[in-house]
N, C-alpha and C positions, 0 to 999 in steps of 0.2 A: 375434839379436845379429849374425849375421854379416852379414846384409843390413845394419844399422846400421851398420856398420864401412864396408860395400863404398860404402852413398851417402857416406859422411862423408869417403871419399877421394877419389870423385868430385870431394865439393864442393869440398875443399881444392885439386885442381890446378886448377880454374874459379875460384876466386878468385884463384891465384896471375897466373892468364892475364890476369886483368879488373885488378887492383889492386897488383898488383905492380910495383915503381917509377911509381908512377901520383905524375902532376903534379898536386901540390898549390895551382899560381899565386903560391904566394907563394916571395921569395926563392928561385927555383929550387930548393926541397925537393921530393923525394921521397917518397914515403907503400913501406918496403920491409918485408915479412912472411916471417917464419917460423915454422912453425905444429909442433905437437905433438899428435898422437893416442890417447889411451888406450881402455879398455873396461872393463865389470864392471855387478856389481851398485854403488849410490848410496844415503848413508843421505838424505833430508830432511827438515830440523827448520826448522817454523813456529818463529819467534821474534818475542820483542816484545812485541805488545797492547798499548802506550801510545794513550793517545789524543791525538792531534797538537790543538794550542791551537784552529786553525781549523776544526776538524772534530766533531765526535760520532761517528767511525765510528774503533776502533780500528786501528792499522794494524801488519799484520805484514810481516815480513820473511823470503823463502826461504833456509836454511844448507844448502850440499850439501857432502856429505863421500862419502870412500870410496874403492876402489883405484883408478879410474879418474883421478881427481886428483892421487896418487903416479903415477901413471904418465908423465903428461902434464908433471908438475915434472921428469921426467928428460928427456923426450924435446925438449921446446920447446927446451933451452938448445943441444941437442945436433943440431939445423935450422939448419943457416946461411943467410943470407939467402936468401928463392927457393925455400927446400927446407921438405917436411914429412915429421916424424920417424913413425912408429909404434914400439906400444910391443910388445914379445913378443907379448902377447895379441892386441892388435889382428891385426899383423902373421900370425898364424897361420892367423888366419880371414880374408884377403883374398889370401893370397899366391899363390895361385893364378889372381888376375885381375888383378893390376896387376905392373908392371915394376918391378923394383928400381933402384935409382941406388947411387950409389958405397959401397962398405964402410962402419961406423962400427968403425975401427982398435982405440978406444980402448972401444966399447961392442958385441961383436957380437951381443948378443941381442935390440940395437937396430937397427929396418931405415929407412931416407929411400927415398920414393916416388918414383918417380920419373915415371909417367904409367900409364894405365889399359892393361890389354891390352884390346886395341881387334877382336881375334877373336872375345872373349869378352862384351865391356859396352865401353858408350861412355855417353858423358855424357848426352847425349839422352835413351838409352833408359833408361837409371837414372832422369833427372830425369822421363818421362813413366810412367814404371811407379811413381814416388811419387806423383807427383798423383794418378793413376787411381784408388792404396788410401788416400787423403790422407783422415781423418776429421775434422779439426782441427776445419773449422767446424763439423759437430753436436755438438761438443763443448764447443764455444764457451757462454762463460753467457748467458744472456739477461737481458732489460731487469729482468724483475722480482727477478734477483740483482744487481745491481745493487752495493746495502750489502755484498753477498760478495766483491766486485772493486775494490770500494774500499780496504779492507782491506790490497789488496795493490797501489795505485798512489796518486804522490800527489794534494792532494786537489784542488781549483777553481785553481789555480796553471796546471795542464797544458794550461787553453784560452786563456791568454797566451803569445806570442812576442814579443819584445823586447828590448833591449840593456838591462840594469841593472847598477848601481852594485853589487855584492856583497861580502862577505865568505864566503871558502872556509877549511874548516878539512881537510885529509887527513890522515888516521890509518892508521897500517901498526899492529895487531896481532900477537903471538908469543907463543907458547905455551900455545895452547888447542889438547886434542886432541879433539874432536869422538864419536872412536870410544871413549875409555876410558869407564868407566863413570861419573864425572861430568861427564865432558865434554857431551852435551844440559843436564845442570840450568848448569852454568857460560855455558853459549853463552845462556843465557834469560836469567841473570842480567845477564852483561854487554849484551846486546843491550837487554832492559830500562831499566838505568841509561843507557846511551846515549841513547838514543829521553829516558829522564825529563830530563837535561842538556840536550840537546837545543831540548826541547818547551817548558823553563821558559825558556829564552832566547827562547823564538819564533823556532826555526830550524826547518830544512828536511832531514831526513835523504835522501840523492837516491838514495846509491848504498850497496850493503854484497855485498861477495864473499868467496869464499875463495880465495887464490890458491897456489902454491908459495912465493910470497914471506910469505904468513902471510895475518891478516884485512884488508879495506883498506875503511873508512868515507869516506865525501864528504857531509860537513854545510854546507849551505850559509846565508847568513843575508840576508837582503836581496831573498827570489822574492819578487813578489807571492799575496797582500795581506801577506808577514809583512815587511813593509818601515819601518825604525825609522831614525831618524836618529843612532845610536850602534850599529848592525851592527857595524864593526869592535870595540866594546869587548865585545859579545855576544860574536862569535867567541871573542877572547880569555880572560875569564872563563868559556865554556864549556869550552875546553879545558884551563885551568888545573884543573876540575872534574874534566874526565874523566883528569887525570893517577892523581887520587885516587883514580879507581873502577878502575883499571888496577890500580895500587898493592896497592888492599883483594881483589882476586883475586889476586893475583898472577902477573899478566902483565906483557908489555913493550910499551910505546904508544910510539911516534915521534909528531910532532904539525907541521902544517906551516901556518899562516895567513895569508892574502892577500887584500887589498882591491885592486878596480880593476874596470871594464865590460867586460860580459862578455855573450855571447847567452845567453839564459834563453828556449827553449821547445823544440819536439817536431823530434826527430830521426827518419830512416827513411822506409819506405814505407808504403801504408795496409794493408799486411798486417803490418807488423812496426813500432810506432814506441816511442819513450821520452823521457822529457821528462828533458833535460839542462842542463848549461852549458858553453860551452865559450868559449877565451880564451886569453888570456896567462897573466894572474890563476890559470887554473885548473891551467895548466899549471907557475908559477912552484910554488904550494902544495905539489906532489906532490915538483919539487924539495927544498924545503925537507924536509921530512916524511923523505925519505931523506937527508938530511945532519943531520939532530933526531939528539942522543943518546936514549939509552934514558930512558923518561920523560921527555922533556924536548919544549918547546913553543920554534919557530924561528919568527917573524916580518918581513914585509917593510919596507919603510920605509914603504911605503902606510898600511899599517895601525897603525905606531906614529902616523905625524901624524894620523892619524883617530879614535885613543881618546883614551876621555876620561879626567880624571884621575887615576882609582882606581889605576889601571896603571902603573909605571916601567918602562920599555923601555932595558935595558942594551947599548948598539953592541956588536957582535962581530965578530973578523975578517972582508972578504966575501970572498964563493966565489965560484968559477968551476962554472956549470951547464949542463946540455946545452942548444943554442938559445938561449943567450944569447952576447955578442961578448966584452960588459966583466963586471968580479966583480959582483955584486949584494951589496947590503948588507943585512945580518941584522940581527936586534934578539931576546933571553933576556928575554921579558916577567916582571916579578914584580908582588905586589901591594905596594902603594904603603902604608906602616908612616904610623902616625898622627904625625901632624907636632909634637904636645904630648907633655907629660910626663902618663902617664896616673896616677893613685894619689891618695893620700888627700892630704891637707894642711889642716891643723889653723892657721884663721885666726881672732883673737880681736880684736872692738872690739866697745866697748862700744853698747846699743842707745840709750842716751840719747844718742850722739854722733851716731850714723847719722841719729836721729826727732827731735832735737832738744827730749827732753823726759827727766824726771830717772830718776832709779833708780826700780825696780817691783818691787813687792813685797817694799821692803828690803833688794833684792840686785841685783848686776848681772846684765844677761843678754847674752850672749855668742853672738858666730856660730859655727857650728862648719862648713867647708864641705867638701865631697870637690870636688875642683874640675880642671880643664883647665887649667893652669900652665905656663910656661917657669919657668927657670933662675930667671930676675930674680921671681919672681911675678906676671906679666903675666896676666892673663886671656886666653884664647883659646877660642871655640867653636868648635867642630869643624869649621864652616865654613868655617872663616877659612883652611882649607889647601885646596889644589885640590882644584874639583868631584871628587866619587866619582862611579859609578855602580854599579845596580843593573838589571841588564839586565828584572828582571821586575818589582820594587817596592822601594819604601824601607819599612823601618816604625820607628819610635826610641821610647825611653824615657827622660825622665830624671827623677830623682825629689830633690827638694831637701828637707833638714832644718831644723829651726832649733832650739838646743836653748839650756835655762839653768841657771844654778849651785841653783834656789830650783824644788824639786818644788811648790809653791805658787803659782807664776806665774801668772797669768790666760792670759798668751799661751799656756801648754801647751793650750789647750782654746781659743785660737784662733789661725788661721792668720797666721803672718810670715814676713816673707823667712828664705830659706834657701838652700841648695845644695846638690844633687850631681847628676851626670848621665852615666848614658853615651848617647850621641842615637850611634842609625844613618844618621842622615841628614843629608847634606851640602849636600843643595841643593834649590829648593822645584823646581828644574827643572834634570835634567842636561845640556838642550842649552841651554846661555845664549853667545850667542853675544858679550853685552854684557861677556864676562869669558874671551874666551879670548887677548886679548891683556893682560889683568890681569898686572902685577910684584906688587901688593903684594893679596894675597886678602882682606886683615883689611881695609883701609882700601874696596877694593871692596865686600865684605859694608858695612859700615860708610857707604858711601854713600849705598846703596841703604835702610836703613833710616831715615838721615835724609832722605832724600830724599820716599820713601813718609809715613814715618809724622809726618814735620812737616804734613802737612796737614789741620788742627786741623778741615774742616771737610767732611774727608772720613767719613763716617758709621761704619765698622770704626772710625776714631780718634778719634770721638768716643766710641762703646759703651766701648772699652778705656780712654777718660779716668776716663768718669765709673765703671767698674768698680776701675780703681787710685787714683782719689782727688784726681789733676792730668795737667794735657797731658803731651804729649813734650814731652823736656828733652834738648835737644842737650849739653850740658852732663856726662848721665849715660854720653853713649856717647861717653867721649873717647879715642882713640887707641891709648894705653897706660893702662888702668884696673889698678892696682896691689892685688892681694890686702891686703885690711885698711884701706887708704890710705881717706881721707874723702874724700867728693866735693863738687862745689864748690856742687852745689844741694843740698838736704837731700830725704830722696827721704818720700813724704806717705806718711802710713799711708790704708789701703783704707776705705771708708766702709760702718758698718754695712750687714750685708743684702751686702756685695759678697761674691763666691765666695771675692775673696782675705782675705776677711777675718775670714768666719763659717765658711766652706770650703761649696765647691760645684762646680759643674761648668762651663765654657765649652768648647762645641764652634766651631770654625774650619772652615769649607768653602771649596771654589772652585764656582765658577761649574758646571754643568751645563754638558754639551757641545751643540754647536749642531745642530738638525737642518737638513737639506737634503734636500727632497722626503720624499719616506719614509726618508731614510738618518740613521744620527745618527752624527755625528761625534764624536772624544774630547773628554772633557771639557776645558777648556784650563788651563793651569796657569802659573806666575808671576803670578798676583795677589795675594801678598804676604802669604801666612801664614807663612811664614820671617823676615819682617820685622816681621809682630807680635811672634810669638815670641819673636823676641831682646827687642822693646822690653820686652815685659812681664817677662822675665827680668833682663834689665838695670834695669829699675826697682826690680824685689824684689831686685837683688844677688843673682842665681841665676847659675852657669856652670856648663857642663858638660862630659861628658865625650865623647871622638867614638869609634863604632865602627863597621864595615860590616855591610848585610846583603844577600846576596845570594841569587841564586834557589836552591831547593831546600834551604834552611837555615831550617826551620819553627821548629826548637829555638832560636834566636838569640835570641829576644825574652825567652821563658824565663829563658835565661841570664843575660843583659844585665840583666833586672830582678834577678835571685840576686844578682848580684855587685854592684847598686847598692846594694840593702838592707844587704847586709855590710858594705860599702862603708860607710854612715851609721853602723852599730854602731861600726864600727872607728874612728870618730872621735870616738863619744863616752864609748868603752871602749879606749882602749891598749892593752890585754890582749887583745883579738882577736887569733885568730892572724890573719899577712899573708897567709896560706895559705887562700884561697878555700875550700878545701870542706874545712878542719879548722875553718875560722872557721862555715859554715853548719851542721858536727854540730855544734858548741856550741853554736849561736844554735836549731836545730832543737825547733821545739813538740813537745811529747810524745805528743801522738796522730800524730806523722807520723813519730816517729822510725824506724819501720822501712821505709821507703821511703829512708833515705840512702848505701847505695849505688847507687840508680838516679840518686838526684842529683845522686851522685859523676860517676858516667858521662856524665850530660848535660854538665856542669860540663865534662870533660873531651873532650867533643865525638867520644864514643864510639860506636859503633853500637849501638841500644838495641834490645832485642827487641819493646818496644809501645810503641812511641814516644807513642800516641794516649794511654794510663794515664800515664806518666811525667810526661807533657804538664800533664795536668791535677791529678797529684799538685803539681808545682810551682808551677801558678798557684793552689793551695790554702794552698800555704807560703809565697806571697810575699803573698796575702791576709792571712794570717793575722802575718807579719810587719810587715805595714804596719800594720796594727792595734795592734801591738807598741810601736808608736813613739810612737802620741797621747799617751801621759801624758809624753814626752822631748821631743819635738818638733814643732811643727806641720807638715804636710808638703806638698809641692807637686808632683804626676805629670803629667808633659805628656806625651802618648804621639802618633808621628805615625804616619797610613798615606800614604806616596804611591805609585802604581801604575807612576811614571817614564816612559818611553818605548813601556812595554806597550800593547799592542792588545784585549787579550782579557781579560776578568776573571779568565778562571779559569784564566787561567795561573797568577795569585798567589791561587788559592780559600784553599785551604789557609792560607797565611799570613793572609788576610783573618778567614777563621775566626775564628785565636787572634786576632787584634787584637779581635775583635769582644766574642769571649769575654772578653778582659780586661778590655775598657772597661765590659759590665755588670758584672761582679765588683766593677771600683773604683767605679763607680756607688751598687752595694748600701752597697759601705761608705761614702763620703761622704755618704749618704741616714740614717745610722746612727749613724757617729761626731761629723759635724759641726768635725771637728776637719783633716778633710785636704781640699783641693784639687786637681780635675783640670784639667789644659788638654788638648785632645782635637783635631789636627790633620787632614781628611781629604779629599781632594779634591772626595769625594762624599758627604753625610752620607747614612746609610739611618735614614728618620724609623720603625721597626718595632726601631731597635734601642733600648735601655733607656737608653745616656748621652744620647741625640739626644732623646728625648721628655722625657728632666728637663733639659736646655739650653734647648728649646721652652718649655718649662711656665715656667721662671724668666726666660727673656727674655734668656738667654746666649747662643741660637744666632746666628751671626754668619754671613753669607751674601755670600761675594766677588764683586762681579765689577768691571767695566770702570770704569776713570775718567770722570767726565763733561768738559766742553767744560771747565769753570773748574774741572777739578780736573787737568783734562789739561796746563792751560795751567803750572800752578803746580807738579808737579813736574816738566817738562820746565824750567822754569828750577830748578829747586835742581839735578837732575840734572847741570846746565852749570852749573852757578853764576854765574847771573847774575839778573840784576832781571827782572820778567815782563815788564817793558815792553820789554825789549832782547831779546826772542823773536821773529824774525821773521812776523809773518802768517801767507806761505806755506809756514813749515816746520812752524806751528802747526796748518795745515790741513792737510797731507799728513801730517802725525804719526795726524793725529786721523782722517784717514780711511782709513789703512794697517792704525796698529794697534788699531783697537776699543777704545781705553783702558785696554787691558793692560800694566801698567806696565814687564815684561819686552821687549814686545815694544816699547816706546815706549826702554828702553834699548839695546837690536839696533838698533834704527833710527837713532838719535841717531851711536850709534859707530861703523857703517857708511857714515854721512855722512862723518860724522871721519875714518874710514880711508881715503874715496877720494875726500877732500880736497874734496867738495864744500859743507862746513861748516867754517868755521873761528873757532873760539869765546877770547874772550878774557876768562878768567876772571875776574869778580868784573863786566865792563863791558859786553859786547854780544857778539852770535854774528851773522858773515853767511854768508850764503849764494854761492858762488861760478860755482856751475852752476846750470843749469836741471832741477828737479828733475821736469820729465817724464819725461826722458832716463835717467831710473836705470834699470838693468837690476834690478829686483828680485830677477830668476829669479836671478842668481850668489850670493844670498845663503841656497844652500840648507845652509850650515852653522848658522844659527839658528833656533831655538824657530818663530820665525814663519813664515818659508819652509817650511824642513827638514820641521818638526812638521807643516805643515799636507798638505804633498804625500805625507810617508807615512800621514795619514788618508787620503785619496784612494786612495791606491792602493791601500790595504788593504781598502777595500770590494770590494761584490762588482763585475764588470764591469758589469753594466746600471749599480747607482747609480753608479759612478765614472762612467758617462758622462752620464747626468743632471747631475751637477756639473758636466763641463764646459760641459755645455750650456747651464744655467742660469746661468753663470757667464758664457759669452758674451753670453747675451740679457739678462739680470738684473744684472749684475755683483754678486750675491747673497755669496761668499765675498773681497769687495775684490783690491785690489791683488797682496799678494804669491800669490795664485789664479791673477789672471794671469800672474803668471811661470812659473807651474807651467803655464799653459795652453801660453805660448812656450816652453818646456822640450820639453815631451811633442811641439809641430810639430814640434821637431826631431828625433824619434827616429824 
């Protein structure tokens, strides 16, 4: 030990020599050090074992605790610039070779160094007597541990260096004591939860210490490959996450997050390096982080205009921070409260008014709807308020009724419109760049599906005609659709054999993603299953209801389905209680009743002891209460998965799981009762699962992709509203060879024109073109689906195929236009 001590103050006056007021180049800063000494025994706790998204090799994390640490918290503060402190102990065992420097007045069992006695040791001879006994490299791992040292750095990220776009989140921790006797099982857990928060966002945990000022994480979001085009909202909703897991131990987290480019790759020399980031960005965070209240998350302005809109960002006074001249502005991120009135509402018109045909079965029959309502009774899907996001997937449910006065009905035993819904999901794609300048979101939603789905002879529009019984009716999707209120076209009933009408199953996919060389890219998404959706709901007079689901909230769908089920009871029983989990022990089947305090718990978003049994007690109850309903109601379950911005499947395994699970379940039962209907939304159908092979089998599966040349031409004019003949040529052909007939990216494109005035449309008459639409810079348009999306595929591959892409991309022009802007992007870095 004493020799440890004697090189450790060597080393410390050789750094002060070498780096001390050492010229940084920039703004005549200084780089100035004060250093702190301790000694002892060290406890250290492996932490962790998550397994990071991009990886298969768990990865842990080193926690060192112990007196050497207490010593060093007194000593550092107590070094004034220039100077290093030793603690008693150190100090004991060196004081005999080095020279002391001035008194500590105020501490004297603390001593400052002041230079080596140089009769006794000099720097040389210490630093050449370590080498000589230096074992490090045979100790070093070799190639075939390899999976052992992974573990403990990150992972394919480390052999890129370059300036990137980032999101940083810094956390200051308090009140973990390491040495008590829960303290190791506490340190696992929170480190744990960290790393899972983390790892479902697709972020990058870089750094984790313990310091005198407590613990200090650096989660970064945006290295490559975990590169997403809504990083800032990841940040974000991960740290509103990790607030909780602070909270549920109870500790104290500060939270600081900053968007902005920043260096991303390897610091040091080849004996010593570490893969970092360093920046403004990186430096602003830590700021913020120390001016964050207790539990509480401080944001820069960066990162409020870069989330998307799941998030409200409340302005707060700006601070004055070290390194900055002017205050910097703050932003108190919260989550963004559903923009409808969420609950039950009991609407009644009669069926002969709706179908245009008399009383049935001698009674009338009546809608009963649980619906997404304003004030006035307006209809609203959950769409229709600004895009959410789900940093790892979306997944939704909504489950529609229809019920009548006459247990005798026919339609009890087959499928009619209905309604209820709570849907998680808010958008068929959360980077839409065709709606970030949107005022009115209902009339945007609303565009876009007549825009898509008037085209009668577009193949999805026609499967869903002849499945509902008549085309789209612009007619049914007007503006302000009034609960109850009669529409102006009469909407047709389904025709025998249809799913909606005998009850069955329709599966919706997008497109499979593109391969490049041996690489395959993500699948692509805005091809217009959002916009079925609605039509087919708006045709049956289905509305729903809107809720979020984000990463790490397996239980969400569970829920969402509990509360919709209740939800239907409670409309067609008043005597429900309003009380969510008094209403499901009343409603609760007799063989599951002693599973309802675990339901309880879920319901109340409790931490569950086996989440995996509760899981599946649930989707037992909600089977069995959907079943409940055929002889009341016909019913209609549209359930969606979308993966959103994610890279890696399994970052959302688990949530895919229950999706998967539920959709055979409702499968068994519509194969059975005959009485209910699914609509089943998913970017990628897997043809091994049970709803996808009885969709195939009846000729329900529906397979999205690209517009063709005359389907491209004709919603680019509804899109502008105008006649197709008053569509330019060359804007027809640069649409059509930009965006592959994706109708998202064919709306990013149109309104990008729009926005920088090189199109100028006059609605109802002609669109010209103003510029020369070689000259676009595409690459600036890396805030949409099409740019955005497409460059963090790229870079999320591994390094050989990212560069295969560009390469094929220069000689082949194989991934189009907005590829090449990504190709003049990356010259320039």
């Amino acid at each position: 030990m004493a020799t440890a001590v004697l090189r450790a103050s060597a080393c410390c006056i050789e750094i002060h020599k070498r780096l001390h007021m050492f010229e940084t180049g920039v703004d005549d800063v200084r780089l100035c050090l004060h250093i702190g000494v301790g000694c002892g025994e060290i406890s250290i706790l492996q932490v962790g074992g998550i397994v990071p998204p991009e990886t298969h090799i768990p990865r842990i994390e080193y926690l060192i605790s112990g007196a050497p640490l207490e010593q060093i918290s007194i000593a550092e503060p107590l070094a004034k610039n220039g100077e290093t402190c030793l603690s008693p102990q150190a100090w004991e065992l060196v004081k005999d070779c080095v020279i002391e420097g001035r008194p500590l007045e105020d501490r004297m069992d603390f001593h400052l160094l002041l230079r080596m006695d140089e009769s006794k040791y000099t720097f040389p001879t210490i630093k050449y007597a370590t080498q000589l006994y230096d074992t490090r490299i045979e100790n070093c791992f070799k190639l075939d541990q390899l999976n052992i040292t992974r573990r403990f750095i990150p992972g394919r990220s480390i052999c890129r260096m370059n300036f990137c776009n980032i999101s940083v989140i810094f956390i200051n921790g308090s009140g973990l004591d390491v040495m008590s006797s829960n303290g190791p099982s506490q340190a696992q857990e929170l480190m744990s939860s960290v790393q899972k928060v983390c790892y479902a966002h697709e972020g990058t945990l870089n750094k984790f210490l313990i310091d005198d000022k407590g613990m200090l994480f650096l989660l970064v979001f945006g290295l490559p490959p975990l590169v997403h085009p809504d990083d800032p909202a990841r940040a974000v909703l991960a740290s509103m996450e990790l607030v909780q897991v602070f909270k549920r131990l109870e500790l104290v987290g500060r939270f600081g997050v900053t968007t902005g480019r920043s260096y991303c790759g390897v610091c040091g020399s080849a004996k010593r390096m570490e893969y970092t980031v360093l920046g403004d960005c990186v430096n602003l965070s830590a700021r913020l982080m120390a001016n964050a209240p207790p539990l509480g998350v401080l944001t820069d302005e960066e990162t409020s205009r870069h989330s998307t809109g799941e998030i409200d960002f409340k302005p707060l006074a700006p601070i004055k921070v070290k390194g900055k001249t002017n205050p910097i502005s703050i932003f108190q991120p919260t989550l963004r409260e559903a923009a409808m009135a969420v609950g039950a509402a009991l609407t009644t018109a009669s069926y002969a008014h709706s179908h245009g045909s008399g009383k049935l079965c001698g009674s009338e029959c009546r809608w009963v709807a649980l619906q997404g309502i304003t004030a006035d009774r307006k209809i609203r899907f959950p769409w229709y308020a600004a895009p959410s996001t789900d940093s790892a997937c979306e997944r939704s449910s909504f489950l529609f009724p229809f019920s009548s006065t006459d247990s005798n009905c026919p339609l009890h035993r087959k499928l009619a419109p209905c309604s209820y819904g709570p849907v998680i999901y808010c958008e068929d794609n959360l980077l839409d760049g065709s709606t970030l300048n949107s005022k009115d979101a209902m009339a945007t939603s609303k565009l876009k599906v007549q825009s898509l789905c008037s085209i009668q002879k577009w193949p999805p529009n026609m499967k869903v005609a002849e499945m509902l019984g008549s085309p789209f009716s612009k007619a049914l999707h007007a503006p302000d659709q009034v609960v109850g209120a009669s529409t102006p076209t009469p909407r047709m009933k389904a025709p025998a054999n249809s799913p909606f009408a005998e009850g069955g199953l329709v599966v919706i996919e997008g497109a499979n993603g593109r391969v490049l060389g041996s690489a395959q890219l993500a699948a692509e998404t805005g091809l217009g299953k959002i916009e079925l959706a609605e039509h087919i709901a708006t045709h049956c007079a289905l509305q729903p209801l809107g809720d979020e689901h984000r990463p790490g909230k397996s239980t969400r769908m569970a829920v969402e389905l509990i509360r919709s089920l209740v939800g239907v009871y409670r409309t067609s029983n008043p005597a429900t209680p309003a009380d969510d989990a008094q209403a499901l022990e009343k409603l609760m089947p007799a063989q599951y009743a002693s599973s309802i305090d675990q339901l309880k718990r879920l319901l109340a978003h409790e931490t569950l002891e086996d989440t995996a049994a509760t899981l599946e007690v649930a989707l037992k109850v909600i089977i069995s209460l959907l079943a409940g309903l055929k002889n009341k109601s016909g019913i209609l379950v549209v359930l969606q998965f979308e993966q959103g911005t994610s890279l890696f499947e399994k970052t959302a395994k688990d949530d895919l799981a229950i999706f998967w699970r539920f959709t055979s379940e409702l499968s068994i039962l519509i194969a059975k009762e005959r009485s209910i209907s699914g609509l089943v939304l998913v970017r990628e159908a897997r043809y091994d699962q049970q709803c996808v092979k009885d969709a195939a089998a009846a000729g329900t599966l529906l397979t999205l992709k690209g517009l063709n040349e005359e389907h491209i031409l004709e919603y680019m004019a509804n899109y502008l509203g105008i006649p197709e003949e008053a569509v330019p040529p060359p804007l027809r052909r640069f649409v059509s060879q930009v965006t592959m007939g994706n109708p998202l990216y064919i709306r990013e494109t149109l309104d990008q024109l729009s926005e920088e005035n090189v199109l100028k449309v006059k609605p109802g008459t002609s669109a010209t073109l103003i510029g020369a639409l070689e000259k676009i810079d595409i690459s600036a348009w890396n805030h949409t689906a099409m740019v955005g999306g497409t460059v963090c595929n790229i870079e999320s591959l591994d390094p050989i195929e990212a560069h295969k892409a560009r390469v094929l991309q220069v000689f082949l022009g194989v991934l189009h236009k907005h590829v090449v802007g990504f190709r003049r992007a990356h010259e320039v870095r």
